[in-house]
N, C-alpha and C positions, 0 to 999 in steps of 0.2 A: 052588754054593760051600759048603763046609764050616763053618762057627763051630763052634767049641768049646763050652760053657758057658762059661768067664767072658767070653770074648770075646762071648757073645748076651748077658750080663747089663752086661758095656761098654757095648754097642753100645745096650741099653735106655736106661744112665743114661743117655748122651748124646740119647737122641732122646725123653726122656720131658717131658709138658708140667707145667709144674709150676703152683701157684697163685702170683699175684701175693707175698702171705704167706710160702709156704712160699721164692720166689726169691730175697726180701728177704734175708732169715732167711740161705738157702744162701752169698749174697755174702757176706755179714759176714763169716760163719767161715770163707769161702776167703781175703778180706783177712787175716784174723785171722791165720789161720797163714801167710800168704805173708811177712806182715809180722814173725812170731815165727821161721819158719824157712825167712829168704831164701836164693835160689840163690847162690851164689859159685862164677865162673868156678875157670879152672886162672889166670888170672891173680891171681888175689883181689878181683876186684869184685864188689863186692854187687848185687844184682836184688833189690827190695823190690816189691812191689805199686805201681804205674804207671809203674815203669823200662820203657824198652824192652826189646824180645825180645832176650834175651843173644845175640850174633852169633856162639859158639864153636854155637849151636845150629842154625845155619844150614845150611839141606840144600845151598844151593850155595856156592862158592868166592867169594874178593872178584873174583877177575878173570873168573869168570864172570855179574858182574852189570852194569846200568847203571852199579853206581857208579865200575867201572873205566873206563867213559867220561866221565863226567861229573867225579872225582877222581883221576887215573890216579895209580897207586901202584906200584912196583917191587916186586918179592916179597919183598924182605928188609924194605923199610917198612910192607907190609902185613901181615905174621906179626909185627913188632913191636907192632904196636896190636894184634895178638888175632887179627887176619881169618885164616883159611886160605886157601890157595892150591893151585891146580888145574897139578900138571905136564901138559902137553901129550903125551898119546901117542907114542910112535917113530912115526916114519914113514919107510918104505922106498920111497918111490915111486923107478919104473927113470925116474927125468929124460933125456928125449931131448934137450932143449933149454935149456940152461938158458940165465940172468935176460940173459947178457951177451951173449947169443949172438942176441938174438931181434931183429929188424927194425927199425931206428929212423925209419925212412919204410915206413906203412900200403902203398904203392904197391909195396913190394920182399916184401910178405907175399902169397902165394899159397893157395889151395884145401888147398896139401899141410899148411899148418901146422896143420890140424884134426886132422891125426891126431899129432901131436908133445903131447909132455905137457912143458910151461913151469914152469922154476925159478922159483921167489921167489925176489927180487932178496934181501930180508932173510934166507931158509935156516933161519928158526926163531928166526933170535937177535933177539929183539923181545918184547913182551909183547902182541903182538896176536893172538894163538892161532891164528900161521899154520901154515897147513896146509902148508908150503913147495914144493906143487906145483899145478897148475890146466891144464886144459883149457881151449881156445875152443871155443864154439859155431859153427854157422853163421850165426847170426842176427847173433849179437857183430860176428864179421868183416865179414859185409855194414855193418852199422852201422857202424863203424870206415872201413871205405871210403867211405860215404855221406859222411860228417859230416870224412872228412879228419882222423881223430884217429888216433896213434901208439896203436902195440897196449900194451897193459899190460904192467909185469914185477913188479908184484906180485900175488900172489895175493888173493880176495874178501875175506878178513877183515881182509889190512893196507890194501888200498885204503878198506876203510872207516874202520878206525882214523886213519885220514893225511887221514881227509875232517875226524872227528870233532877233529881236534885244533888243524883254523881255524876251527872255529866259534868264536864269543865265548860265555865264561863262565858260569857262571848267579850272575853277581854286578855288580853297578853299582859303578863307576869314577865318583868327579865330575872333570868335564875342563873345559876352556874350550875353546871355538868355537878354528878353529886358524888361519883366514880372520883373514889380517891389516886389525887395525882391528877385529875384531869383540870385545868385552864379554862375548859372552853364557856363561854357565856353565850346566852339564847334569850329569845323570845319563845313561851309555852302560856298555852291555856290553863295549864295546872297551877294555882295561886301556892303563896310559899305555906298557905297553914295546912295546905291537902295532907296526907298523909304518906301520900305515894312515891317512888323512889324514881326521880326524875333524871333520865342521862342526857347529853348530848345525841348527834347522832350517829355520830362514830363508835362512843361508846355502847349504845342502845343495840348496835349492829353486831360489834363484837362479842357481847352478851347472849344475843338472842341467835346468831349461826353460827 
């Protein structure tokens, strides 16, 4: 590989050792001037020395990261806080079969459907960065047969998305035990509008053995 001159004299500052002293020294004056001549986004926020990494500087997208799982955001409310966003490729896939059309008893699916390319039920219009077509394998199918479960019609990225969006929160809810007669109050992931029937753990014990 080629280096330039300034890029080998770069590529020294960054890899040179320095003295305890001279390190000292070097921080100050990177605070110094981060702190005299802080970054400002295209929004106007300021980055001073121990702000986090400004996010317009970020190599990926919001919806290409965990935090679209974890905070799922729409593209219009994610370009409003700043984030950018990742449009999803055209895709021309020749659909033989599409989302409506595909088997809804695993028993009426045959060998042939390996060679068919399956619609997503969704077609794109989602924020799950489906790819809005998928093949089966033959393993898939056998599996699917094994275990008695209806074939998919959504594509890998929205079955996952649709897995990610029952999980519980990464934030604690206080609830009360829901076990009538029961007192007890807790902290649970499960927020109060879930649906799901939430006990203590006393009561959850006595339920379940």
């Amino acid at each position: 590989m080629y280096w330039s001159q300034k890029e080998r004299k770069c590529n020294f500052e960054l890899n040179r050792v320095y003295s305890k002293e001279e390190f000292i020294k070097l921080r100050e004056e990177i605070i110094k001037q981060m702190k005299k001549i802080p970054y400002v986004d295209k929004k106007g926020n300021v980055y001073e020395y121990g702000e986090f990494y400004p996010t317009e500087l970020s190599t990926w997208a919001y919806n290409e990261t965990l935090a679209q799982e974890i905070f799922p955001l729409s593209k219009e409310k994610a370009e409003k806080n700043g984030y950018s966003w990742c449009e999803p490729a055209v895709k021309n896939f020749d659909i033989t079969m599409p989302a409506e059309k595909i088997p809804d008893n695993i028993d009426n699916a045959g060998e042939e459907i390996l060679k068919e390319i399956l619609g997503c039920a969704h077609k794109g219009d989602c924020d799950h960065q489906c790819s809005t077509a998928f093949r089966l394998t033959d393993y898939e199918l056998k599996f699917y047969k094994k275990h008695d479960i209806p074939l998919p019609i959504l594509c890998s990225n929205c079955r996952y998305y649709e897995r990610v969006k029952v999980m519980p929160a990464l934030k604690l809810w206080h609830r009360k035990c829901m076990k009538s007669g029961c007192p007890n109050e807790f902290e649970t992931a499960y927020a109060p509008e879930r649906p799901e029937i939430i006990y203590c753990e006393k009561c959850y014990q006595q339920e379940v053995y």
